[in-house]
C-alpha positions as CSV (number, residue, x, y, z in Angstrom):
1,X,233.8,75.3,136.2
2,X,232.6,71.7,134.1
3,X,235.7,70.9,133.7
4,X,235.2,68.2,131.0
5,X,232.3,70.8,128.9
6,X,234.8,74.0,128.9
7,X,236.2,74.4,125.5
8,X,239.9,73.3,124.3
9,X,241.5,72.7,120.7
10,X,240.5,69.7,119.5
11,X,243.3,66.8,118.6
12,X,242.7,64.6,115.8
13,X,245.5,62.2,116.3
14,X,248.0,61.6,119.5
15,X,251.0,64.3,119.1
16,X,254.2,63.8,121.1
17,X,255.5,66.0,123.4
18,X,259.5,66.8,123.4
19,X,260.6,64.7,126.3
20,X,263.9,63.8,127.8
21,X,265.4,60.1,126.7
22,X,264.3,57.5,129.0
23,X,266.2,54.3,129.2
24,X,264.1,51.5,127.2
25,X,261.8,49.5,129.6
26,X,260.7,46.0,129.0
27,X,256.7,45.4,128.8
28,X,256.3,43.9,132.6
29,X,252.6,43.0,131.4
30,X,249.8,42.7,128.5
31,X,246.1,41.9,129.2
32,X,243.3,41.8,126.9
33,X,239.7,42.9,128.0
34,X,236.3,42.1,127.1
35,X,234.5,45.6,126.5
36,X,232.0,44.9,124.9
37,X,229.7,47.0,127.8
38,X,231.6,49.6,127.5
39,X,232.4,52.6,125.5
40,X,236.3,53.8,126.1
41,X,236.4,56.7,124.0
42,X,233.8,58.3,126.3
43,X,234.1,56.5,129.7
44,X,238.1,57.7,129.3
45,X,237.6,60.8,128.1
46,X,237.4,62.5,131.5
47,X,241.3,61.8,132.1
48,X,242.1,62.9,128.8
49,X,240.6,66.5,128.2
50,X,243.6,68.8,128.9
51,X,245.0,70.1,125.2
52,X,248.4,69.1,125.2
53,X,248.4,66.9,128.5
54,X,252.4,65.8,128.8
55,X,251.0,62.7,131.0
56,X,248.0,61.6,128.6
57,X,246.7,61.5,125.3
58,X,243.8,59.9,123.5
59,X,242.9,59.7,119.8
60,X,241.3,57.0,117.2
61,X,241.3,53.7,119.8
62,X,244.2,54.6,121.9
63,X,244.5,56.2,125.2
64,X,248.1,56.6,126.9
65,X,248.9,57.7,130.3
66,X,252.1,58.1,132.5
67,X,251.5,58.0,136.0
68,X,252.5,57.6,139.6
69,X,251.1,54.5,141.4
70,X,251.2,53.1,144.6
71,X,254.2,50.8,143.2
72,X,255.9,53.6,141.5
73,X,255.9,55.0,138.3
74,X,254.1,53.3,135.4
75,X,252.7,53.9,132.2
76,X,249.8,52.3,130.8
77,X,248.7,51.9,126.9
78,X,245.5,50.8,126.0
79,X,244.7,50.2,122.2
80,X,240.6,48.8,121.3
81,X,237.8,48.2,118.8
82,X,234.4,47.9,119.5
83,X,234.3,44.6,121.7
84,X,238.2,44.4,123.4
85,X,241.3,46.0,124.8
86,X,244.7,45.4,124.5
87,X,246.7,46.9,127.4
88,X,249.9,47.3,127.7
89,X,251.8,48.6,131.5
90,X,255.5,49.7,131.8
91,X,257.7,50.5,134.4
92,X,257.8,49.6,138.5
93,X,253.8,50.3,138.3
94,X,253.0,48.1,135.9
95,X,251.1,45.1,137.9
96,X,249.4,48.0,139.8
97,X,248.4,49.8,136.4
98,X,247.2,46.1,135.1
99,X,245.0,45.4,138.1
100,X,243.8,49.1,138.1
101,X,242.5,48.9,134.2
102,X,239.3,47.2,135.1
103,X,238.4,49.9,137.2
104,X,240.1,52.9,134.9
105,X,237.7,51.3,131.9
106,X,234.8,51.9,134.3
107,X,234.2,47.7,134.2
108,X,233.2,48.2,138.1
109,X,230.8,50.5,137.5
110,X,226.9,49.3,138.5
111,X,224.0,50.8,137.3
112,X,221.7,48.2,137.9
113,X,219.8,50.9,140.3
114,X,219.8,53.3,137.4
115,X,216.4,54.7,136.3
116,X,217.0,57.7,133.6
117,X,213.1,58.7,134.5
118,X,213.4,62.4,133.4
119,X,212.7,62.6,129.1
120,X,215.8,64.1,128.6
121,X,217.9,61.9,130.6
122,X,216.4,58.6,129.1
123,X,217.6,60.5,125.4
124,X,221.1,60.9,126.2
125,X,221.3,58.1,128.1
126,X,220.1,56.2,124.9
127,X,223.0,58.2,123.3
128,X,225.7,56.8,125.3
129,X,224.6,53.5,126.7
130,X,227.9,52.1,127.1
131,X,229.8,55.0,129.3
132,X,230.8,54.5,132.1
133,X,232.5,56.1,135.4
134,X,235.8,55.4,135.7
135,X,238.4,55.1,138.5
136,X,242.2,56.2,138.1
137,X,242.8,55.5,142.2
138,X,245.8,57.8,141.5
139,X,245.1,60.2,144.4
140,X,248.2,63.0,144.2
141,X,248.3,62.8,140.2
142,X,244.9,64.1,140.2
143,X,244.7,66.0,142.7
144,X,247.8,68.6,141.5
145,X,245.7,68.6,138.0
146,X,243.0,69.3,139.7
147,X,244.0,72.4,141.9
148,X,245.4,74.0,138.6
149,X,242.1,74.1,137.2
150,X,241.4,76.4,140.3
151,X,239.8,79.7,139.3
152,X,241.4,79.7,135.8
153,X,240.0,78.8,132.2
154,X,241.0,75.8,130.5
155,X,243.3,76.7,128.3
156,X,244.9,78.7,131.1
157,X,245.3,75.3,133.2
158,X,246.5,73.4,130.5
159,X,249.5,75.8,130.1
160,X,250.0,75.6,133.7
161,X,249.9,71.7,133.8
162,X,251.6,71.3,130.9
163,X,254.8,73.6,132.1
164,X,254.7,72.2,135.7
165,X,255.2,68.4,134.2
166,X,258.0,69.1,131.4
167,X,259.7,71.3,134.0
168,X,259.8,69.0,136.8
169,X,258.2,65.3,135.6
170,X,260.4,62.7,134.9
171,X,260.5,60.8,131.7
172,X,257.6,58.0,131.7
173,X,258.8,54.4,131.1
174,X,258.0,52.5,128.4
175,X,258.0,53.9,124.7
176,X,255.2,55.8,124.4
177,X,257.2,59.2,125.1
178,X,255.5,60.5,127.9
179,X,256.3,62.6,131.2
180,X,255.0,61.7,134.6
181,X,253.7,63.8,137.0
182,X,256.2,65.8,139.3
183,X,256.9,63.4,142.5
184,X,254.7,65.2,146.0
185,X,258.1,65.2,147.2
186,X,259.6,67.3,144.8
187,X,256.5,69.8,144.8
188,X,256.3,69.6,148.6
189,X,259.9,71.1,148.8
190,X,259.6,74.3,146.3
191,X,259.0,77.7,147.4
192,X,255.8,79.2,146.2
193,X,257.7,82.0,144.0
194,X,259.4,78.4,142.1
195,X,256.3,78.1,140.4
196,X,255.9,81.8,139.1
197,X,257.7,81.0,135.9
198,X,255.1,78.6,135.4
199,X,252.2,80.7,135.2
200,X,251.0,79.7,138.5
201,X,250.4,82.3,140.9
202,X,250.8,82.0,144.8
203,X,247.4,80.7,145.8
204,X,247.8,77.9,143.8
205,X,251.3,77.3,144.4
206,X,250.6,76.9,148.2
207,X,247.9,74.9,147.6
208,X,250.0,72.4,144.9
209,X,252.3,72.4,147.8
210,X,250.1,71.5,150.4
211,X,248.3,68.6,148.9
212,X,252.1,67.5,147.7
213,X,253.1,67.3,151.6
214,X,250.1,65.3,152.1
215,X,249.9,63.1,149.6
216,X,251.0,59.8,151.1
217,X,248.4,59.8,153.2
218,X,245.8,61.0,150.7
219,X,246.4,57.9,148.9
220,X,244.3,56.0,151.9
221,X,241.2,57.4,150.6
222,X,240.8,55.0,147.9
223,X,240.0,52.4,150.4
224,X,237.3,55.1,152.3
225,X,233.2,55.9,151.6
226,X,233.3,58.9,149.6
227,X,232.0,60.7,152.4
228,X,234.9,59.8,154.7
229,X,236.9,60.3,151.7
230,X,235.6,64.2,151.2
231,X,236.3,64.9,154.5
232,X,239.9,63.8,154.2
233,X,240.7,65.3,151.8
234,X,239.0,68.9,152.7
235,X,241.3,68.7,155.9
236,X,244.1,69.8,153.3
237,X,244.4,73.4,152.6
238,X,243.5,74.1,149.1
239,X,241.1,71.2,148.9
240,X,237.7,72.7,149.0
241,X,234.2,71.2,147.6
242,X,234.9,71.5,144.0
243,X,238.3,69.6,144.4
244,X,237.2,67.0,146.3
245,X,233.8,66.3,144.4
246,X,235.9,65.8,141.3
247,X,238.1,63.4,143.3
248,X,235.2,61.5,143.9
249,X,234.2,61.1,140.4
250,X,237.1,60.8,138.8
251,X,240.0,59.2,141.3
252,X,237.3,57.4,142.8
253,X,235.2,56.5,140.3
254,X,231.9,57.1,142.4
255,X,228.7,57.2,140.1
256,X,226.7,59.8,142.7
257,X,229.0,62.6,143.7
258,X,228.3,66.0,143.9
259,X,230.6,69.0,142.6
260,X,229.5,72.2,144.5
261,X,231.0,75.5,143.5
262,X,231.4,74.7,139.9
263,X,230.9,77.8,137.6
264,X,228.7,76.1,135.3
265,X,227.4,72.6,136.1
266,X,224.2,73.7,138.5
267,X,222.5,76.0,135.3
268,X,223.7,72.7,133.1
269,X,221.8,70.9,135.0
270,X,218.6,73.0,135.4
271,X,218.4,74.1,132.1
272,X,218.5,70.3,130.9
273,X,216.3,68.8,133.8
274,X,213.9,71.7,134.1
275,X,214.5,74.8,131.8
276,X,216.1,76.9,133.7
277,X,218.7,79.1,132.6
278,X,220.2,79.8,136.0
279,X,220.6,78.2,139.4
280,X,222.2,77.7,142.4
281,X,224.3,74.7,144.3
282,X,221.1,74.3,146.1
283,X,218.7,73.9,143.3
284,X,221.2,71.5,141.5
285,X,220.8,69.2,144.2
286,X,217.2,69.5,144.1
287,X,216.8,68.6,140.7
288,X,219.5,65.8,140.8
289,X,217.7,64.4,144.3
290,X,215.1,61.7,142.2
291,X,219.0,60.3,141.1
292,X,220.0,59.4,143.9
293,X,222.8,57.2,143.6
294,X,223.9,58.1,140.2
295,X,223.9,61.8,140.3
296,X,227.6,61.9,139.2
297,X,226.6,60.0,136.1
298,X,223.5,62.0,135.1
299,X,225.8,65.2,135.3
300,X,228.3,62.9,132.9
301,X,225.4,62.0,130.4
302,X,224.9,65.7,130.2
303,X,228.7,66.1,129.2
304,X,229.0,63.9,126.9
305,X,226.1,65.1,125.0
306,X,227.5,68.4,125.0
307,X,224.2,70.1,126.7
308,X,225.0,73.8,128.2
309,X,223.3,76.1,129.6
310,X,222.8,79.4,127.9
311,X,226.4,81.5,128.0
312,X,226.7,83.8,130.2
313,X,229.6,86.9,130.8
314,X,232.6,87.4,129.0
315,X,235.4,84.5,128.7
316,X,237.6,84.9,131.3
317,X,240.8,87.0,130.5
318,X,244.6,84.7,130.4
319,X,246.7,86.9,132.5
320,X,250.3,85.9,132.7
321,X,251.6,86.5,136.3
322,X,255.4,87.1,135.0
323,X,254.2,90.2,133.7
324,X,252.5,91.1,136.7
């Protein structure tokens, strides 16, 4: 599916999740950033979308999020108006975090070769000027939320994610009450029928599994063209198209890649670019081909303008495996 245009509650302000006391942290660094380019509330929005996220939460010009870097865990808190950010890193990855920000805020992000030709891509491009693509470089984090987005609804992944992290995340550092993500090491050791009390069947268990086992190396990719990068990670089990193009996009913050195999992006696209109600992998990438370079971010525009496609089918049914 779109992962960022299916539907979820909405939050109107950052509620805390029941955590487990973490020992107080000292700040280990605060930066202030010039934005005025760029619009955070959008360009940070595709981290954020889960309802109930344990890791992340955004609401009224703050965004928060407990994750596992290179350096080791960190948390990173970043508080703005229209023109600068305040952020604020905790924990052993809290340099890494700090150096990261510039390319989480999407301040890397060229579009300099951008020409939003097409009518309806020059509107909504006029809508949101300012977003931007942004990189978390956080390989294994996103790839286990991801995979549980696999072949379920939203608010079926959400539960999932949200279970996985409070049963076996760690308390975040810092004070912003978080949970990280569970450590590769600890997922890479379960047994597939640990996660059934989760919600997550065995499909998805083996895959979480599998990318867990791999994810020190995975981490390499951020240094990679996307290309080489794809096939990396597709030499996982588990890690198909879908996964990967939304690696791209989001983990690596690349402006022009492609998510085949998405439920609902190619009609998306070809009922905004050429009014189409269906269509096909194949006729997505036709469409998208005079944005060459910036297909990723055309596909974003259309997101944050809320565009669809007509609906199609019945909602997909929540089925609890422990009842199974």
């Amino acid at each position: 599916m779109d992962i960022f245009s299916r539907v979820c509650p909405s939050r109107s302000g950052i509620d805390s999740n029941p955590v487990r006391s973490a020992s107080p942290i000292k700040t280990l660094m605060s930066s202030k950033f010039d934005i005025a380019c760029v619009d955070l509330r959008q360009t940070l929005r595709s981290f954020s979308f889960l309802w109930g996220d344990p890791c992340c939460r955004q609401a009224n010009g703050i965004f928060e999020r407990a994750t596992l870097t290179p350096s080791g865990p960190g948390t990173i808190r970043v508080e703005w108006n229209q023109s600068s950010a305040n952020v604020s890193t905790w924990g052993a990855g809290s340099e890494w975090l700090t150096e990261n920000a510039a390319a989480l805020f999407g301040m890397n992000d060229d579009l300099s070769t951008f020409d939003p030709r097409h009518k309806v891509v020059r509107r909504i491009y006029g809508q949101n000027p300012r977003m931007r693509i942004g990189a978390t470089n956080t390989v294994w984090h996103d790839l286990a939320w991801l995979i549980l987005q696999q072949r379920v609804s939203t608010k079926e992944a959400a539960y999932n994610w949200k279970a996985l992290v409070n049963a076996w995340g760690e308390p975040a550092p810092g004070p912003c009450e978080l949970i990280l993500p569970p450590r590769p090491e600890v997922v890479g050791r379960k047994n597939y029928t640990d996660f059934h009390p989760l919600g997550i069947e065995r499909k998805r268990a083996i895959y979480l599994m599998s990318a867990a086992r791999a994810a020190s190396r995975l981490q390499d990719i951020t240094n990679l063209p996307s290309a080489e990068a794809s096939q990396r990670l597709q030499a996982v089990q588990g890690i198909g198209p879908w996964t990967a193009g939304y690696v791209l996009a989001t983990t690596l913050g690349d402006p022009d890649a492609l998510v085949p195999g998405d439920y609902n992006l190619p009609s998306t696209v070809a009922w905004v670019l050429a009014g189409e109600a269906r269509a096909n992998d194949e006729r997505m990438f036709e469409l998208l081909e005079p944005f060459i370079g910036h297909r990723w971010r055309v596909c974003r525009l259309m997101m944050a303008a809320k565009l669809q496609a007509p609906r199609r089918g019945h909602r997909q049914r929540i089925v609890d495996i422990r009842n199974l």
